[in-house]
N, C-alpha and C positions, 0 to 999 in steps of 0.2 A: 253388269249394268246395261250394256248395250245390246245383250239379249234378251234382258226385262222389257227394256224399251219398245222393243220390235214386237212383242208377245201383246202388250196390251197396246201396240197399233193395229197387229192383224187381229186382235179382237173386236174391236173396237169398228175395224172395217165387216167385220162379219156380223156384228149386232145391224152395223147399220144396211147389210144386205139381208139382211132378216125382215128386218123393217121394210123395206123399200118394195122384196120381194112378194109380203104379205098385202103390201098395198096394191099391186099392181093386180096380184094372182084376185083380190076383195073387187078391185073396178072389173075382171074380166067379169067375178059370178052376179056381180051389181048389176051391171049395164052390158047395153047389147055388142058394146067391140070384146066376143070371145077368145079374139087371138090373142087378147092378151092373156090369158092363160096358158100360152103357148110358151110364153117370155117370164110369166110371173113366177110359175111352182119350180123349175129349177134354181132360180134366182132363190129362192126360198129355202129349196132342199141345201143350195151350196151355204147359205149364211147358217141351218142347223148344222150341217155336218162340219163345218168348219168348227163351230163353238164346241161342238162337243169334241172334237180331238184337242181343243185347245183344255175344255176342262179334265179332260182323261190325262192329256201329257201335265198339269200342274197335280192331279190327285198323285202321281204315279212320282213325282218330284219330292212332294209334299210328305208321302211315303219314305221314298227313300231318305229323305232328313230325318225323318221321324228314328226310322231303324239304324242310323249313324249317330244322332246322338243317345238312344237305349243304349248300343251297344259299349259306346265310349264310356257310358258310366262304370 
């Protein structure tokens, strides 16, 4: 339970670095302060890469229930 908890907090943190990230990296190509895209596309790249290990480590979970209860039958 208390590793569920923690999974859909650091998701949750990583959506919202996704967001934040894309806003930032959107005001550097918008408008003339470029350094923020200095600051925005990591910001970016860390809230995709986060999510996507988060969704690989549940498919891979997900999986493996899957193949413990096939087998148990």
């Amino acid at each position: 339970m208390k590793q569920g908890i923690r999974l859909w907090a650091i998701w949750i943190f990583a959506l919202f670095t996704g967001v934040y990230g894309t806003a930032i990296t959107y005001q550097g190509i918008t408008t003339a302060h470029h350094a923020d895209l200095i600051y925005g596309i990591p910001i970016l790249f860390l809230g995709i890469w986060v999510t996507g290990n988060i969704w690989a480590s549940a498919r891979q979970a997900w999986r493996r229930q899957r193949a413990a209860r096939v087998g148990a039958k």
